[in-house]
NUVEXLO-539385 format. One record per residue (C-alpha): residue number from 1; residue in three letters; x, y, z negated. Coordinates in nm, 4 decimals. Layout:
BEGIN
   resi   resn       east      north         up
    NUM    ALA          X          Y          Z
...
END
This chain:
BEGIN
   resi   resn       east      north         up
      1    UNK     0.6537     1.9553     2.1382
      2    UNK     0.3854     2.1950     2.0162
      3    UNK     0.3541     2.3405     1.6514
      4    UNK     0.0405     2.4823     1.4984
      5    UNK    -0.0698     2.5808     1.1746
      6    UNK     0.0666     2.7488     0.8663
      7    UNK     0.4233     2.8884     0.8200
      8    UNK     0.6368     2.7148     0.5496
      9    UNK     0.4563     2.8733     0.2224
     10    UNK     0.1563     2.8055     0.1364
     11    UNK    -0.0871     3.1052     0.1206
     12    UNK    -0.0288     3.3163    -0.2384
     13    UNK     0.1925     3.0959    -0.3704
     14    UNK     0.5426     3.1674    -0.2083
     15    UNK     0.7044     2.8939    -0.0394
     16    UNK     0.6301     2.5600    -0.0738
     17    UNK     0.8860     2.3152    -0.2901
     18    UNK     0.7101     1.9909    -0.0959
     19    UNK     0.6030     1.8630     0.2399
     20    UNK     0.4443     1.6039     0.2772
     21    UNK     0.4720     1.4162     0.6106
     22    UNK     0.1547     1.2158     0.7856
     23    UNK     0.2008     1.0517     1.1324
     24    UNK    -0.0945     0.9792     1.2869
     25    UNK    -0.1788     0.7774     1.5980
     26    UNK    -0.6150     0.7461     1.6491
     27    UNK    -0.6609     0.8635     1.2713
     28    UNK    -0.9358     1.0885     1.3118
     29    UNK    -1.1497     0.9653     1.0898
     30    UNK    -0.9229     0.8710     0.7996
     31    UNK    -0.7650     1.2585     0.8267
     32    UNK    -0.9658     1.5082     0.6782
     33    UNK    -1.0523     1.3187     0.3812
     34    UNK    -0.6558     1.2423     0.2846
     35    UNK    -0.5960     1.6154     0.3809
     36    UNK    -0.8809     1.7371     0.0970
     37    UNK    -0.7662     1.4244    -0.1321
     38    UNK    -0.3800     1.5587    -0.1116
     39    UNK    -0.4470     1.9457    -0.1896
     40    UNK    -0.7283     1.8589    -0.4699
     41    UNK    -0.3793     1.5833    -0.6576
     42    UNK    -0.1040     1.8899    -0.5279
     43    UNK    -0.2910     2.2647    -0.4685
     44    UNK     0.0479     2.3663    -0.3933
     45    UNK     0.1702     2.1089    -0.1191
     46    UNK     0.1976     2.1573     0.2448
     47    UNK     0.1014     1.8899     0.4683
     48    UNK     0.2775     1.8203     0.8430
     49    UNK     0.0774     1.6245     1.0451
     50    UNK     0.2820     1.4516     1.3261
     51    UNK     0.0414     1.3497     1.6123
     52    UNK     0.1769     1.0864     1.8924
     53    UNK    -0.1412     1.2321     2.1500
     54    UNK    -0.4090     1.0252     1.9944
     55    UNK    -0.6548     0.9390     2.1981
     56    UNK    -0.9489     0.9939     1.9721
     57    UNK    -0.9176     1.3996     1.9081
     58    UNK    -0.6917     1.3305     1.5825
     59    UNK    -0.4541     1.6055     1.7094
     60    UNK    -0.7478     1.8498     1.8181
     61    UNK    -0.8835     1.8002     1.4326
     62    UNK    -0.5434     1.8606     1.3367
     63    UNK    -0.5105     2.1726     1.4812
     64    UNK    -0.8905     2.3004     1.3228
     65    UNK    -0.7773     2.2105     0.9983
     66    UNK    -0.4459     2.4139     0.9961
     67    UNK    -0.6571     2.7014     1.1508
     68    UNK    -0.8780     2.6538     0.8424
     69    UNK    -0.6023     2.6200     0.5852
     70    UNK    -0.2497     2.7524     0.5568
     71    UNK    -0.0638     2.4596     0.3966
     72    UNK    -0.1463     2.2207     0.6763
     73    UNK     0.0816     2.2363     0.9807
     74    UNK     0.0981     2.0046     1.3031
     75    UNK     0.3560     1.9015     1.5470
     76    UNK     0.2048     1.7946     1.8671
     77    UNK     0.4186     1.5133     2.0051
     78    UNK     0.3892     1.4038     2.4328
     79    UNK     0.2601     1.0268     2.3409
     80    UNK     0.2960     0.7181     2.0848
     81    UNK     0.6544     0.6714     2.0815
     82    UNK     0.6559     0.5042     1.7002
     83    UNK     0.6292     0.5476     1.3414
     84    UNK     0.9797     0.6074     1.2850
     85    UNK     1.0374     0.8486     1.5422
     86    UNK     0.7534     1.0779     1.4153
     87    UNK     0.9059     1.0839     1.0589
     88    UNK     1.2171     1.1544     1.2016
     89    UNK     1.0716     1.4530     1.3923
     90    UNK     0.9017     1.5657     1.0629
     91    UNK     1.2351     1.5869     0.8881
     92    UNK     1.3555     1.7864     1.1354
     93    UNK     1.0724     2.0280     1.0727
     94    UNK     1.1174     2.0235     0.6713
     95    UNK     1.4623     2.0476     0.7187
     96    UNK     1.4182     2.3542     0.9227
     97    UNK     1.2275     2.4972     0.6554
     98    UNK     1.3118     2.5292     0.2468
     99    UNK     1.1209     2.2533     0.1030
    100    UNK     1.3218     2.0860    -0.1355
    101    UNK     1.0838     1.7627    -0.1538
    102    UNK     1.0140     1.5625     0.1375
    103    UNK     0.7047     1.3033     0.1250
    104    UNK     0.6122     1.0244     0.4146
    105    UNK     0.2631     0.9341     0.3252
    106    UNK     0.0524     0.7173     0.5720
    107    UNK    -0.2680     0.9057     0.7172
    108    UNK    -0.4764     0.5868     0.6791
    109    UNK    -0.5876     0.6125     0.2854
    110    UNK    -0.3048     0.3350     0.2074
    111    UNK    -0.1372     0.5948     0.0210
    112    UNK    -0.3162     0.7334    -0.2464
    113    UNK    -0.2332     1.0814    -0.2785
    114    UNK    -0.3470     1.0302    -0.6554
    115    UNK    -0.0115     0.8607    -0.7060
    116    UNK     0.1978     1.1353    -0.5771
    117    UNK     0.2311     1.3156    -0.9155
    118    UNK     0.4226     1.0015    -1.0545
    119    UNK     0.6156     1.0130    -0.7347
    120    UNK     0.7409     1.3313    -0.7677
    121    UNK     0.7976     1.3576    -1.1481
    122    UNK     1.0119     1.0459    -1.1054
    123    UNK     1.2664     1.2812    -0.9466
    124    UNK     1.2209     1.5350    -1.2534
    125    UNK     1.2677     1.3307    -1.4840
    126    UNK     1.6500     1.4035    -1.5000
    127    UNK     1.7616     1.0887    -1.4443
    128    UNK     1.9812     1.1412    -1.0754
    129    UNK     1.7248     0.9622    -0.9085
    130    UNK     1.7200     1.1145    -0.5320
    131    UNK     1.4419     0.8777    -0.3931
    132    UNK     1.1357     0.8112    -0.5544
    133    UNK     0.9377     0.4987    -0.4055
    134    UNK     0.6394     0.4185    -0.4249
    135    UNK     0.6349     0.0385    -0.4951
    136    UNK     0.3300    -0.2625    -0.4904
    137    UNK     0.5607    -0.4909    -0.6463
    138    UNK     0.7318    -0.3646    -0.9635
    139    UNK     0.4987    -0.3804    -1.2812
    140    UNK     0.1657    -0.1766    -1.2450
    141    UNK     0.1840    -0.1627    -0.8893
    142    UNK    -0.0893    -0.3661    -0.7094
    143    UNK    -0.2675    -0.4505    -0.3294
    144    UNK    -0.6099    -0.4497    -0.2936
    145    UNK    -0.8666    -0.5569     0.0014
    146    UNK    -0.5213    -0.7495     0.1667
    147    UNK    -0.5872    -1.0481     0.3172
    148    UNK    -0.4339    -1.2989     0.2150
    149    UNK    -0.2115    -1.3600     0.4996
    150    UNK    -0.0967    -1.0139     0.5167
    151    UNK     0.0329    -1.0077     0.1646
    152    UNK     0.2252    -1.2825     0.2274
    153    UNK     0.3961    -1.1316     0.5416
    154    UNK     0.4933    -0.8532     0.2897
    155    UNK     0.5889    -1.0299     0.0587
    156    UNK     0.8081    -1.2387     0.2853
    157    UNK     0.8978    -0.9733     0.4943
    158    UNK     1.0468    -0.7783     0.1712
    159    UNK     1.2262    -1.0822     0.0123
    160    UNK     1.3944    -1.1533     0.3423
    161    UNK     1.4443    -0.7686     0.3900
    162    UNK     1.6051    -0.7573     0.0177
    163    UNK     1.8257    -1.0413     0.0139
    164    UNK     2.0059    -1.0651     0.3690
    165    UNK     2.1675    -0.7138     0.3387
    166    UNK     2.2082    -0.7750    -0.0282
    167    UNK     1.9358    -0.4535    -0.1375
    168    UNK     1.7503    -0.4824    -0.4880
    169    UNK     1.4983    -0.2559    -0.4215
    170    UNK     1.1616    -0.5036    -0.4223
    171    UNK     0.9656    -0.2960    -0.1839
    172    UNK     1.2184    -0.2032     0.0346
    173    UNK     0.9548    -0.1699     0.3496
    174    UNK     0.6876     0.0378     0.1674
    175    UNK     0.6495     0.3475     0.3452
    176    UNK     0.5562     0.5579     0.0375
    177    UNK     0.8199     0.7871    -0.0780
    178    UNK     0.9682     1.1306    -0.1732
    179    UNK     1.3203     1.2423    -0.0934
    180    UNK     1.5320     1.5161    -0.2064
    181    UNK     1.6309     1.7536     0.0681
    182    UNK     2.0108     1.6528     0.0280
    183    UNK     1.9172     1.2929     0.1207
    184    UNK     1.7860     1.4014     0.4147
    185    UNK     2.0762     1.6588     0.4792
    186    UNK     2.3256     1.4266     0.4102
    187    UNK     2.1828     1.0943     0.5863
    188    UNK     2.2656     1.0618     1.0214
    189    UNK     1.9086     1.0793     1.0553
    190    UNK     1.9747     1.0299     1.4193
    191    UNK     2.1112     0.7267     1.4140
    192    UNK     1.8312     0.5619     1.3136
    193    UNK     1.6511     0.4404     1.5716
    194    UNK     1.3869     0.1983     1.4153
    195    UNK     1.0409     0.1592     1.4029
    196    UNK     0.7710     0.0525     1.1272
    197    UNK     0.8935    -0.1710     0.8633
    198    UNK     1.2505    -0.1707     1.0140
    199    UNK     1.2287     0.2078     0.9685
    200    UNK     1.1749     0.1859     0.5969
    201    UNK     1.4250    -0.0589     0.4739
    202    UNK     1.6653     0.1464     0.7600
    203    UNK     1.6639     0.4125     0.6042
    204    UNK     1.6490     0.2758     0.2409
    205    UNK     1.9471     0.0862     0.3228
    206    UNK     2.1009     0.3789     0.4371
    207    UNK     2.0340     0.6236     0.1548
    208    UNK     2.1747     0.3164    -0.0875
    209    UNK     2.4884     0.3133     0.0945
    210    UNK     2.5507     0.6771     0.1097
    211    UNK     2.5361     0.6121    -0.2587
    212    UNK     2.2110     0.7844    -0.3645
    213    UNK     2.0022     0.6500    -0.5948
    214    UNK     1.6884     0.4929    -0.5245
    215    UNK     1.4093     0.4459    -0.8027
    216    UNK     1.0523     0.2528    -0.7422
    217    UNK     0.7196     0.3488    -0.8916
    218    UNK     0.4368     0.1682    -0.9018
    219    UNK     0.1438     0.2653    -0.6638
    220    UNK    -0.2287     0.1108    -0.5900
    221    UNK    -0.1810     0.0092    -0.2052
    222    UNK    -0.5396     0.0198    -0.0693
    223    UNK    -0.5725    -0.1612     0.2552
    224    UNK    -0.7589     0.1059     0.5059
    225    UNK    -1.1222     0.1269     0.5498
    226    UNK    -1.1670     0.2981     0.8931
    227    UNK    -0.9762     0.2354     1.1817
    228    UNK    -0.7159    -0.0270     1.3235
    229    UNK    -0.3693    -0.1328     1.1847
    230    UNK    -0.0390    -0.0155     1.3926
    231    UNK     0.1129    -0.3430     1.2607
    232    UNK     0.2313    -0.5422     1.5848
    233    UNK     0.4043    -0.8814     1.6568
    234    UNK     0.6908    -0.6575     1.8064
    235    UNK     0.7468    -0.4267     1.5162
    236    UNK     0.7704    -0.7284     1.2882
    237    UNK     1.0082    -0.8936     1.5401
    238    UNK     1.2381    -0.6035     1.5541
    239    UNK     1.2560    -0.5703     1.1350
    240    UNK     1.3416    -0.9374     1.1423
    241    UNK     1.6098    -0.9023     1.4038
    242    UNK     1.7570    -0.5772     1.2695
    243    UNK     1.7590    -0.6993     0.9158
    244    UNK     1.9442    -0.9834     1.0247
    245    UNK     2.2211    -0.8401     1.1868
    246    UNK     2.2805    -0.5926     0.8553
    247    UNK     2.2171    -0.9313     0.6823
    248    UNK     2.5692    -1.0917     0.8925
    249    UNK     2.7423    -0.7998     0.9052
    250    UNK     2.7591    -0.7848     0.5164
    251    UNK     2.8955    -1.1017     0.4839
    252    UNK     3.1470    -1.0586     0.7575
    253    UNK     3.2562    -0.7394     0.5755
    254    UNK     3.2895    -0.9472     0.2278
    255    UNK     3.4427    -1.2313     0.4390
    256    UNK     3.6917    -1.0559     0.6101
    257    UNK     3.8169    -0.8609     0.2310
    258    UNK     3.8425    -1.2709     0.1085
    259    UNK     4.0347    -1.3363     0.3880
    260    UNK     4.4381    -1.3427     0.2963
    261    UNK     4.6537    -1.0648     0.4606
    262    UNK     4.9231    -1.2455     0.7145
    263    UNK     5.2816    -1.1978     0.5647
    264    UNK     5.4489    -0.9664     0.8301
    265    UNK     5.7493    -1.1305     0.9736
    266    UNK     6.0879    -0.9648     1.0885
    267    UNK     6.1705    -1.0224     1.4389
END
């Protein structure tokens, strides 16, 4: 893997409290505008774009940008080897540095980096939240230009996803959100090995258990404009099986604590 770009700080304003995290995979079109969108909402922000080898110059654009601006960094990864894997790699790279907020932001407009502010001050607010997520289905939060079809994969997808491992968080596979550097530092970020939709409630799941405290915020999801969706019949397979197996192994686990204890016998 390749890095270009900007160290950790952005330029005259010491180092950067938040990173902000966009995979991209054939985005070229969609990037620049987030990129000037982002840093007109948060001056102050770096970005870290995580390119899989598009095939459409995304990376090469990458790299101009970060020549042309200090708070925009890329990691240059061999090939398309998931969404999961590339946040990974890009909390490996925060990590590394001293941000203390880390964002995962898609690069196709979905996201609107308008609702980052509310994001962010959702961790401020004092009220131990570690994970702020940005949510279409608490009040306020809304989908627009979805088919219908797709909303109602999502909407299945998340009931299903909240219910068979027991979570209550109602957008448990949106894949807008802002963590606190000790989630990160604390969670066995390489143990997760999932991809897409399994990624997010994965690691949602995870940062639940580990007893950190997820919050949701309402956000404008904005179906993309240019370009093609990731979204595959195997990625939703593989969040359906995975969620399943969490889904059996919790009630095992309360099973097995209902379960009486044999009465030990002398021999």
């Amino acid at each position: 893997m390749a890095e270009a770009g900007a160290p950790e700080g952005s330029a005259g304003a010491g180092p950067a409290q938040v990173l902000v995290v966009v995979p991209t995979y054939s985005e070229r079109d969609n990037l620049e505008p987030l990129l000037t969108r982002l840093h007109a909402t948060l001056p102050d922000a770096d970005a870290l774009v995580v390119d899989d080898g598009s095939p459409d110059g995304t990376g090469e654009l990458a790299d101009k940008l970060a020549a042309d601006d200090p708070r925009v960094r890329v990691l240059h990864r061999p090939g398309k080897a998931g969404l999961g894997a590339a946040y990974l790699a890009g909390f490996e790279t925060a990590l590394a540095g001293e941000y203390r907020l880390v964002v995962e932001m898609d690069a196709d407009g979905s996201h609107a980096p308008e609702d980052l502010p509310a994001l962010l001050a959702a961790l401020e607010r004092g009220e131990g939240a570690d994970v702020a997520l940005g949510s279409r289905y608490v009040p306020g939060g809304r989908v627009v230009n979805w088919p219908a079809y797709r909303n109602w994969i999502s909407r299945g997808g998340n009931l299903y996803s909240r219910m068979a491992p027991g979570v209550g968080i109602r957008d448990i596979t949106g894949g807008y959100r802002v963590f606190r550097r000790e989630v990160l530092e604390a969670l066995p970020l390489g143990a997760v090995a999932s991809q897409g939709y399994c990624f997010q409630v994965d690691l949602a799941w995870r940062a639940l258990q580990a007893g950190f405290r997820v919050v949701e915020v309402p956000i404008t999801f904005t179906e993309r404009e240019r370009g093609a969706s990731k979204m595959s019949n195997g990625i939703v397979a593989e969040a359906f099986w995975k969620v399943t197996q969490w889904g059996v192994a919790r009630r095992w686990q309360r099973l097995r604590h209902r379960l009486p204890i044999p009465a030990r016998t002398r021999s």
